[in-house]
CHARMM-style PDB file with segment names, atoms N, HN, CA, C and O in Angstrom:
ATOM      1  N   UNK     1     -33.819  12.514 -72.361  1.00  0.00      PROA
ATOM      2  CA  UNK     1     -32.537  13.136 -72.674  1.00  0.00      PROA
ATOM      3  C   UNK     1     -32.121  12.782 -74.094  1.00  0.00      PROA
ATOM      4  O   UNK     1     -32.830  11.974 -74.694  1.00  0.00      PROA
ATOM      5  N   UNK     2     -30.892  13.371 -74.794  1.00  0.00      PROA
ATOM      6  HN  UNK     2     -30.316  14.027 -74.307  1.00  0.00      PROA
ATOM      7  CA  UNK     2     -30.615  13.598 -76.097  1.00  0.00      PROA
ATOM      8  C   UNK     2     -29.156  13.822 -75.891  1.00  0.00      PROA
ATOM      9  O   UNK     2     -28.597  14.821 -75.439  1.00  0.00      PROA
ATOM     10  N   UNK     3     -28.396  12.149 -76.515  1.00  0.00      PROA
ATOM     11  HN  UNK     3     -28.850  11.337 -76.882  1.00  0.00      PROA
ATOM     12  CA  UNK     3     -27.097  11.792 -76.203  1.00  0.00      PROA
ATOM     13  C   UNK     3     -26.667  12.276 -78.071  1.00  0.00      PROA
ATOM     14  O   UNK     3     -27.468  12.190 -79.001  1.00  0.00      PROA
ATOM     15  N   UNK     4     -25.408  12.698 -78.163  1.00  0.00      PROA
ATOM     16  HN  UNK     4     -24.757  12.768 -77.407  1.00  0.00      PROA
ATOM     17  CA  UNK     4     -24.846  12.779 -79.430  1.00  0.00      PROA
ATOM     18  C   UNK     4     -23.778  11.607 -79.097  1.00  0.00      PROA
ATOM     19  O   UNK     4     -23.082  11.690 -78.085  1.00  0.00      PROA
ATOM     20  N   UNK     5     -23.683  10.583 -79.931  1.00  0.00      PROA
ATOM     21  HN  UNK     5     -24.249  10.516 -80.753  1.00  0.00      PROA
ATOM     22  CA  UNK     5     -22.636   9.992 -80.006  1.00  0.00      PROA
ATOM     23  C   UNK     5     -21.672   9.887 -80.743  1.00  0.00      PROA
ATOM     24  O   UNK     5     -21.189   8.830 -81.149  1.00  0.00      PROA
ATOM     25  N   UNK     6     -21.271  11.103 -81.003  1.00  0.00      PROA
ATOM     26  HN  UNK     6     -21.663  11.961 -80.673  1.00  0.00      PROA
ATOM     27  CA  UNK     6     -19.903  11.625 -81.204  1.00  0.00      PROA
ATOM     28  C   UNK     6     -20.277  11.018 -82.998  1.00  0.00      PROA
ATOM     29  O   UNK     6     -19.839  10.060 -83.635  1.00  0.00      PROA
ATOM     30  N   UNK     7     -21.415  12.262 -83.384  1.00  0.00      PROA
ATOM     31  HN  UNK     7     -21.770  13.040 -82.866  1.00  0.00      PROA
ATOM     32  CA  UNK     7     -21.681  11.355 -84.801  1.00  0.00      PROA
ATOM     33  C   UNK     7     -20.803  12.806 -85.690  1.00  0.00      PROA
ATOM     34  O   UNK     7     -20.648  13.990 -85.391  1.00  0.00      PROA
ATOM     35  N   UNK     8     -20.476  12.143 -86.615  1.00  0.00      PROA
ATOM     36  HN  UNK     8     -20.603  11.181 -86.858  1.00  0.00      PROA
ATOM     37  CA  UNK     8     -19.840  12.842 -87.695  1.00  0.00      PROA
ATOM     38  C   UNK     8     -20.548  14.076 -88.548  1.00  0.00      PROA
ATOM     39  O   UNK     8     -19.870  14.528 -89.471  1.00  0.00      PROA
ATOM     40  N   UNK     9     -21.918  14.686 -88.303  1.00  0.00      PROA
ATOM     41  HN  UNK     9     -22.469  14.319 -87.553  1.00  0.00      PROA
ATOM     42  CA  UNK     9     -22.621  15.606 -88.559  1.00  0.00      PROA
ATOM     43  C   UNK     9     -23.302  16.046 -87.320  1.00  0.00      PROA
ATOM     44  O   UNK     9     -24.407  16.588 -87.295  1.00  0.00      PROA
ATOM     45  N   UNK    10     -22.677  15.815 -86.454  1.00  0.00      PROA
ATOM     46  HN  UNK    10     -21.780  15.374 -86.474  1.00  0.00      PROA
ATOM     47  CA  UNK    10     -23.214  16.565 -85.236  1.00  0.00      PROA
ATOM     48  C   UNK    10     -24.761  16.737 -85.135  1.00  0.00      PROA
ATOM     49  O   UNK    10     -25.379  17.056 -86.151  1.00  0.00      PROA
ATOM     50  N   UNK    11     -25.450  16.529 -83.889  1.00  0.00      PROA
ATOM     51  HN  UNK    11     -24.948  16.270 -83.063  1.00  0.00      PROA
ATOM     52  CA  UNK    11     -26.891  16.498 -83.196  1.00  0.00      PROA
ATOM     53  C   UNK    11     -26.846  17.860 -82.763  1.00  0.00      PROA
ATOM     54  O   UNK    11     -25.819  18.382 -82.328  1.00  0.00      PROA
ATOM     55  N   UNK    12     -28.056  18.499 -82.889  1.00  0.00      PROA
ATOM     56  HN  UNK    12     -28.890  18.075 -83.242  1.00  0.00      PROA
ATOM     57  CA  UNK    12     -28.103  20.059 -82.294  1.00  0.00      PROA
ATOM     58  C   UNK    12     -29.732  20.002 -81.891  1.00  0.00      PROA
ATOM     59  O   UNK    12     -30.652  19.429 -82.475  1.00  0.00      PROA
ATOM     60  N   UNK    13     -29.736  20.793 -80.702  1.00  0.00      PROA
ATOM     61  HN  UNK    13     -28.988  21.259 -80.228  1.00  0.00      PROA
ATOM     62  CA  UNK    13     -31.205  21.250 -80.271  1.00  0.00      PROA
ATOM     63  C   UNK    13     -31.409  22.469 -79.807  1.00  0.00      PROA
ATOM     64  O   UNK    13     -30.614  22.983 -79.020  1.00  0.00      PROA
ATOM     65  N   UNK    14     -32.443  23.053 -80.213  1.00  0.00      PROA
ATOM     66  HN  UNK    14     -33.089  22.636 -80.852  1.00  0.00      PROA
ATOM     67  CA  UNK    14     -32.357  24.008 -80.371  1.00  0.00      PROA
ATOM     68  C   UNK    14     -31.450  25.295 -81.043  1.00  0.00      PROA
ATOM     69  O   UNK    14     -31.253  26.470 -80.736  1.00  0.00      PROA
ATOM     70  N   UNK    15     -31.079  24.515 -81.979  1.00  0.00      PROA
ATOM     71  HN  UNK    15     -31.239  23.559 -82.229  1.00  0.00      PROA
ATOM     72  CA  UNK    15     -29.635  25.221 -82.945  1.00  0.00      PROA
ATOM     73  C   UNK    15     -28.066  25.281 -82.306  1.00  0.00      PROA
ATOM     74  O   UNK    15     -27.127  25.966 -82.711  1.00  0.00      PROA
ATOM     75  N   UNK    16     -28.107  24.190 -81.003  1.00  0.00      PROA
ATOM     76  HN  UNK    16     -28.870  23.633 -80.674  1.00  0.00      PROA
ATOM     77  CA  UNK    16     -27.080  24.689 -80.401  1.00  0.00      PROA
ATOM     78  C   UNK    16     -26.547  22.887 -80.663  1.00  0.00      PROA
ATOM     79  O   UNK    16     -27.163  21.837 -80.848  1.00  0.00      PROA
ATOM     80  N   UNK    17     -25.499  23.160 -80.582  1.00  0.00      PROA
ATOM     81  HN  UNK    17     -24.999  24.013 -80.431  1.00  0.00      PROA
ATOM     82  CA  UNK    17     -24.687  21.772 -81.000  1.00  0.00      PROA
ATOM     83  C   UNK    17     -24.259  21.155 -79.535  1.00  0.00      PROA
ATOM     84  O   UNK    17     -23.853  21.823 -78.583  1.00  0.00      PROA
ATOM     85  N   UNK    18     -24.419  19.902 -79.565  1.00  0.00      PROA
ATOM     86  HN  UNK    18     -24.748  19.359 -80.338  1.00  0.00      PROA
ATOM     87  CA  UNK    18     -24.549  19.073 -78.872  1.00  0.00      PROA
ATOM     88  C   UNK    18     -23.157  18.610 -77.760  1.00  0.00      PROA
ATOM     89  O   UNK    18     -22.919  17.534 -78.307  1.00  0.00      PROA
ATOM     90  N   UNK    19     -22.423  18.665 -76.953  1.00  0.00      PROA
ATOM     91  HN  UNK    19     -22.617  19.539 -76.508  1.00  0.00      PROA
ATOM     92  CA  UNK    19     -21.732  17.766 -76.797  1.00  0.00      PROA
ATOM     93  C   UNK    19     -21.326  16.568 -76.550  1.00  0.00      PROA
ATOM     94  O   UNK    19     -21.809  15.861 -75.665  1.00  0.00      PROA
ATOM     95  N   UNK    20     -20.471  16.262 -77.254  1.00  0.00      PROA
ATOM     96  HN  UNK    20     -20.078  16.836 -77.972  1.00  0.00      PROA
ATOM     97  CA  UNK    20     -20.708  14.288 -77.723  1.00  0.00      PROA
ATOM     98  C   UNK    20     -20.293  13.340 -76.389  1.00  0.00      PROA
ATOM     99  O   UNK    20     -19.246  13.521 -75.767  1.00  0.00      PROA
ATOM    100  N   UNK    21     -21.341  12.239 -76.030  1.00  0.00      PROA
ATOM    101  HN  UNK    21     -22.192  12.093 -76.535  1.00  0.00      PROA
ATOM    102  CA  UNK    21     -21.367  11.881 -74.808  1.00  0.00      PROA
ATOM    103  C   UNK    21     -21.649  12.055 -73.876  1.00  0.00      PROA
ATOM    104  O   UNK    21     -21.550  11.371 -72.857  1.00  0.00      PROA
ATOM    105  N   UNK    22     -22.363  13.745 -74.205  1.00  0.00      PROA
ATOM    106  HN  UNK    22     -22.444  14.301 -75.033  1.00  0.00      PROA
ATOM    107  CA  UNK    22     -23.187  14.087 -72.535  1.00  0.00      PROA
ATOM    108  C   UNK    22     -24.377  14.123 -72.666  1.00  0.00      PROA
ATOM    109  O   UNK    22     -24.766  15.044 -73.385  1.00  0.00      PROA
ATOM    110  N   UNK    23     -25.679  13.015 -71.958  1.00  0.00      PROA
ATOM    111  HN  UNK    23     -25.363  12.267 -71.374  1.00  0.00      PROA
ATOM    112  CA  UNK    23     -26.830  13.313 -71.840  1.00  0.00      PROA
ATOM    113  C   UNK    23     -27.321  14.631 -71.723  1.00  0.00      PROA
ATOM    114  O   UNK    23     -26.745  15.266 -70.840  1.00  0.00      PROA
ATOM    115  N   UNK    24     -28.408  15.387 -72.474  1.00  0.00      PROA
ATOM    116  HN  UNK    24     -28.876  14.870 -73.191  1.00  0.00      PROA
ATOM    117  CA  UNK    24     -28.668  16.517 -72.569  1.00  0.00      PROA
ATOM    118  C   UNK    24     -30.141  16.744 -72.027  1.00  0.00      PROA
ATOM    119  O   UNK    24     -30.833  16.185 -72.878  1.00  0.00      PROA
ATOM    120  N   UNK    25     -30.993  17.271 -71.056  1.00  0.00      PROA
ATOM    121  HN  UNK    25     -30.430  17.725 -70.365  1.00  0.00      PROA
ATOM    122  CA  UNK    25     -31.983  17.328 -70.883  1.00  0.00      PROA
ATOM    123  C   UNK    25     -33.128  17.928 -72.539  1.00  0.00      PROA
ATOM    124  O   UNK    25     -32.764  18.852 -73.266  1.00  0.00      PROA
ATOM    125  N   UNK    26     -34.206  17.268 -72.721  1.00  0.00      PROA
ATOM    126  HN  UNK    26     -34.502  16.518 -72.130  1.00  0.00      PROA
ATOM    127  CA  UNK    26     -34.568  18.146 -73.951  1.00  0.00      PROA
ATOM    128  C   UNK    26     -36.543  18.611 -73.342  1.00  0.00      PROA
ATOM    129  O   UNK    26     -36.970  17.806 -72.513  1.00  0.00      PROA
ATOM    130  N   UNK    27     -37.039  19.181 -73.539  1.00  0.00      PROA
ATOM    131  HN  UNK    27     -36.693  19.834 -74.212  1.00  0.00      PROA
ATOM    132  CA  UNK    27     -38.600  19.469 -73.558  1.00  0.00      PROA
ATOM    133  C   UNK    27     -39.901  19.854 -74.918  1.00  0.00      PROA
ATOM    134  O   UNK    27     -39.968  20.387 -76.026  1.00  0.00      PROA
ATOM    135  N   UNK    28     -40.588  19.310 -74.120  1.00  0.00      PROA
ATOM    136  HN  UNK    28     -40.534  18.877 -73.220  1.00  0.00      PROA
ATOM    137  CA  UNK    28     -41.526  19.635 -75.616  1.00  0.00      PROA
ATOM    138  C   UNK    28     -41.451  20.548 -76.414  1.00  0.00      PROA
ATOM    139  O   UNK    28     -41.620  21.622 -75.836  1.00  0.00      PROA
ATOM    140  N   UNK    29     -41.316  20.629 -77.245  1.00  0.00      PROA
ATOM    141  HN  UNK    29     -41.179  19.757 -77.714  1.00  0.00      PROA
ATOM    142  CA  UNK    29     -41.227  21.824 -78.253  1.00  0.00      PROA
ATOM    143  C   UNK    29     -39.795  21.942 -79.101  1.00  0.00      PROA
ATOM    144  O   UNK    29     -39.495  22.536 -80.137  1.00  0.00      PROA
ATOM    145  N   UNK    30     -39.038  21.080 -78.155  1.00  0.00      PROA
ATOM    146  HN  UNK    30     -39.282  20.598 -77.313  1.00  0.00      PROA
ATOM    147  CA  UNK    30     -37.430  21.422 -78.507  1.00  0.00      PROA
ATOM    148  C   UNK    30     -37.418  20.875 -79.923  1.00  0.00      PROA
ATOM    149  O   UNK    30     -38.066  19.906 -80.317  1.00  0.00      PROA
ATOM    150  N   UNK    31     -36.268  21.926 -80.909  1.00  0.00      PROA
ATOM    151  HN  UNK    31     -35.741  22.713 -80.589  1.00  0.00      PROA
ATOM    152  CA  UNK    31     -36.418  21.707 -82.372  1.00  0.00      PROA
ATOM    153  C   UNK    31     -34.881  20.665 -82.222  1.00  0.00      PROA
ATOM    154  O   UNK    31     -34.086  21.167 -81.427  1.00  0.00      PROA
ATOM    155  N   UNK    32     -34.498  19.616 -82.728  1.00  0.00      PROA
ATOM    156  HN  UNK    32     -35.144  19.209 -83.374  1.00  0.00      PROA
ATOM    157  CA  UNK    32     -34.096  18.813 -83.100  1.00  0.00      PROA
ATOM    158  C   UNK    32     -33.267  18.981 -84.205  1.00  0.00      PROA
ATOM    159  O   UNK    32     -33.939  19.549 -85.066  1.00  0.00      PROA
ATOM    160  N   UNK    33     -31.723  18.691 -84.755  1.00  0.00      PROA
ATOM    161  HN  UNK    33     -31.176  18.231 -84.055  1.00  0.00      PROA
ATOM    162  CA  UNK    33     -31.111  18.612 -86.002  1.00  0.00      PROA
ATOM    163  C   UNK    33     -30.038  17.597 -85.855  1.00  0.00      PROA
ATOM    164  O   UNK    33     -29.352  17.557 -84.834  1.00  0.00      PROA
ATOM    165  N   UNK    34     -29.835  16.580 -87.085  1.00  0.00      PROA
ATOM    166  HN  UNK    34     -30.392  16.612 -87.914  1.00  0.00      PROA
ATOM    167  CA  UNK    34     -29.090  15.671 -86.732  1.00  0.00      PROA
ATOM    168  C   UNK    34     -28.676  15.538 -88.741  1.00  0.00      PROA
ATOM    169  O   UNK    34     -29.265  14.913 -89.624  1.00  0.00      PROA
ATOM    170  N   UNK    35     -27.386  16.473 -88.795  1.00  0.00      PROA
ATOM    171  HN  UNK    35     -26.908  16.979 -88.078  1.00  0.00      PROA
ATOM    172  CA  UNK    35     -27.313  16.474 -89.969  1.00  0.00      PROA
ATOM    173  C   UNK    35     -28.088  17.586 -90.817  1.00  0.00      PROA
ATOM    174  O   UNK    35     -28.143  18.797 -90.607  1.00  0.00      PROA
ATOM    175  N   UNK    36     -28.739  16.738 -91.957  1.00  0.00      PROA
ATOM    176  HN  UNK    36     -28.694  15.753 -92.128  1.00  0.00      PROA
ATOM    177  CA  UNK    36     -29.661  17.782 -92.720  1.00  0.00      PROA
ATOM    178  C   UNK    36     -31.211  17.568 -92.388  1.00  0.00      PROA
ATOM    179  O   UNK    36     -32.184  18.118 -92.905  1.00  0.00      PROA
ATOM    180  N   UNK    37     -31.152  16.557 -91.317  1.00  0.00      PROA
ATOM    181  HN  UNK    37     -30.362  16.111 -90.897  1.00  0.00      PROA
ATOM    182  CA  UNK    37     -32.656  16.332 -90.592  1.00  0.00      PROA
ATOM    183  C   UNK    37     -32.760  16.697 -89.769  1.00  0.00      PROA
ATOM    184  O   UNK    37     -31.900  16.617 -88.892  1.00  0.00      PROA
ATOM    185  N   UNK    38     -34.291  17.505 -89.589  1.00  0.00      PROA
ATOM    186  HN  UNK    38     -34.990  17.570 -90.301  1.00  0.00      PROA
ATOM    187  CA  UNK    38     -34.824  18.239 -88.530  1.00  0.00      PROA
ATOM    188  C   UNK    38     -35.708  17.726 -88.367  1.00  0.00      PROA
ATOM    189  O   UNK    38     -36.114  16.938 -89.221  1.00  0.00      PROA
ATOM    190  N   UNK    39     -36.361  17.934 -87.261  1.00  0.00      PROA
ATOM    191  HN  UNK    39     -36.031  18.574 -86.568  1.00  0.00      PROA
ATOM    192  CA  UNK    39     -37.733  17.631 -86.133  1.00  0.00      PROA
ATOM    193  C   UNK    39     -37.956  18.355 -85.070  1.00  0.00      PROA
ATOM    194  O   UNK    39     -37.093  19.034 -84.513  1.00  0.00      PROA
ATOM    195  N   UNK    40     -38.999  18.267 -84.759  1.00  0.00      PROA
ATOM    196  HN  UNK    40     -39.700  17.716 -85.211  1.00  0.00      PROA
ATOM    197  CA  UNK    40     -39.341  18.837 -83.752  1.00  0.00      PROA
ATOM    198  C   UNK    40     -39.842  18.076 -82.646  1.00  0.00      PROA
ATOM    199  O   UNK    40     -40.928  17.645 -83.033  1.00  0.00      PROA
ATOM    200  N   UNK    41     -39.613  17.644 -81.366  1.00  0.00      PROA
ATOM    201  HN  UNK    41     -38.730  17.995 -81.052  1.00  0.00      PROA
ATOM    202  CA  UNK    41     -39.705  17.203 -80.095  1.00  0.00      PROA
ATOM    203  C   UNK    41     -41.305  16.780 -79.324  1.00  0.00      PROA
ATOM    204  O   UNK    41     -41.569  17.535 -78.388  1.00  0.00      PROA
ATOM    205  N   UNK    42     -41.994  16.074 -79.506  1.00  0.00      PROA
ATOM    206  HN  UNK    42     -41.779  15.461 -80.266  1.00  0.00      PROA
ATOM    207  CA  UNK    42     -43.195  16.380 -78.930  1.00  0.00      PROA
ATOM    208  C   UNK    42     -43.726  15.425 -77.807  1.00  0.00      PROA
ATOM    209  O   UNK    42     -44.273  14.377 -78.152  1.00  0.00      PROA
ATOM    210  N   UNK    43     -43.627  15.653 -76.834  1.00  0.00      PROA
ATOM    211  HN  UNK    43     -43.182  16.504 -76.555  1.00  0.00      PROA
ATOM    212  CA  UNK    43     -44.027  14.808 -75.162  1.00  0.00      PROA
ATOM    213  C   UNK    43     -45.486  13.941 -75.963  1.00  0.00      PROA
ATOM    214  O   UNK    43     -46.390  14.423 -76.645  1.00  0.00      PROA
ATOM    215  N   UNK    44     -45.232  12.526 -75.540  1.00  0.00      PROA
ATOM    216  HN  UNK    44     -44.497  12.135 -74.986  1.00  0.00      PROA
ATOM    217  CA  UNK    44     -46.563  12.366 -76.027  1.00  0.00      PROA
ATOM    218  C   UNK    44     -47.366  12.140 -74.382  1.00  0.00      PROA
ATOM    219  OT1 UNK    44     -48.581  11.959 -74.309  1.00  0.00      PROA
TER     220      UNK     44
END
């Protein structure tokens, strides 16, 4: 899962913004943004 903790540039996955404090289910592939950093998600 993929918690935002209520950060000041907001966490987004899949381009969708996060809400702060709620565990978020995420899966392989899922694209990642936290600010002006991106990633991409990969199950190892």
């Amino acid at each position: 899962t993929l918690t935002d903790l209520n950060s000041t540039n907001a966490t987004r996955l899949n381009g969708k913004r996060l809400e702060p404090d709620k565990a978020t289910p995420m899966n392989d592939g899922d694209a990642l943004s936290f600010g002006k950093v991106a990633c991409t998600f990969k199950k190892a």
